[in-house]
Each structure stands twice: as structure tokens, then as C-alpha cells.
C-alpha positions in Angstrom: 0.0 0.0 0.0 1.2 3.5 -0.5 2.8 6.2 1.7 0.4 9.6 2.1 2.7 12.2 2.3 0.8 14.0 4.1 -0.3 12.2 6.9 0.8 14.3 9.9 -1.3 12.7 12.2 1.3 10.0 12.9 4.4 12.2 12.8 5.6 13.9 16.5 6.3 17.8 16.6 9.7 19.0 18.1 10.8 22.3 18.7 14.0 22.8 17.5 14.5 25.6 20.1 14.8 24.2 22.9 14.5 20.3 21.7 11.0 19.8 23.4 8.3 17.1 22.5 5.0 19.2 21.6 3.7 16.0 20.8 1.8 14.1 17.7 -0.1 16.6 15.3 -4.1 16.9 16.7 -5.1 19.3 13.3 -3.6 20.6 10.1 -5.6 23.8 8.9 -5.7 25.4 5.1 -6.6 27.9 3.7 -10.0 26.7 1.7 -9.6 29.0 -1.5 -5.7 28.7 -1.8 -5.8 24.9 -0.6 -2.3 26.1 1.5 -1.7 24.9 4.6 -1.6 27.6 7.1 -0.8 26.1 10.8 -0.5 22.8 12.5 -2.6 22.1 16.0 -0.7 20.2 18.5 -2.7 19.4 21.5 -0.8 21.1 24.3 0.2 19.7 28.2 0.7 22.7 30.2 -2.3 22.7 33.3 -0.9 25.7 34.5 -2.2 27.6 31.2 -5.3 25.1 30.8 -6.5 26.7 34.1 -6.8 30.1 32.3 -8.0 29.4 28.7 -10.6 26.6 27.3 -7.8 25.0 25.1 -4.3 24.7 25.6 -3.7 23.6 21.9 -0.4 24.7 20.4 -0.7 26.6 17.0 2.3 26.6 14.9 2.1 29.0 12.2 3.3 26.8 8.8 5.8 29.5 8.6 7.2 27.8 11.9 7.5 24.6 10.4 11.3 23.9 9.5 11.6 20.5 7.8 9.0 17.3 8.1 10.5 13.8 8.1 9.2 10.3 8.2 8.4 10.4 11.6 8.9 13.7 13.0 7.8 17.6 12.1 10.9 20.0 13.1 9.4 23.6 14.1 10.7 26.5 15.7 8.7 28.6 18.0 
């Protein structure tokens, strides 16, 4: 069977800042008239910040996103 490219679901986030494990992409939004992607939704682990917002999802701008490999998404934030 064949690979999706595009299957970011099963791929883990890391920032390349500071070498942290965001975590395995929740959501990839687009824009709906350009079909671009415009940011990635990692669901975020901070309880600190979930006590002060509904969601503590992490949006990563698709500017943000540096390189994407078998397994992993590189970004920088």
C-alpha cells in the first residue's frame, strides 16, 4: 500500500529551540480557496495555562515549520 505524504497525524512535533516534544499533530488547517496549509494544531500539556483558557492547543504557524520527516515535524517557536 502507498505512503500519504501527508499524513501528519502519525508524525511527532519537536521544537527545535529548545528540543521539546509538543507532541503528535491533533489538526492541520488550510486555507479553503488557496488549498495552503496555514498552521499545525498540537494538542498542548501545560495545566498551568489550561486553568486560564478553554484549550491549551499549540498553534504553529506553517511559517514555523522547518523540515518534516518520516516520523517527526521539526518547528521553531
Amino acid at each position: 500500500m502507498g505512503d500519504k505524504g501527508l499524513d501528519f497525524k502519525h508524525k511527532e512535533v519537536i521544537n527545535i529551540t529548545d528540543g521539546k516534544r509538543l507532541g503528535y499533530v491533533q489538526d492541520v488547517c488550510a486555507d479553503l480557496e488557496t488549498g495552503v496549509i496555514t498552521h499545525i494544531i498540537v494538542p498542548g500539556s501545560n495545566k498551568l495555562i489550561n486553568l486560564f483558557t478553554q484549550s491549551n492547543n499549540i498553534v504553529i504557524p506553517w511559517k514555523n515549520v522547518k523540515c518534516i520527516g518520516d516520523d517527526i515535524i521539526l518547528v521553531e517557536i
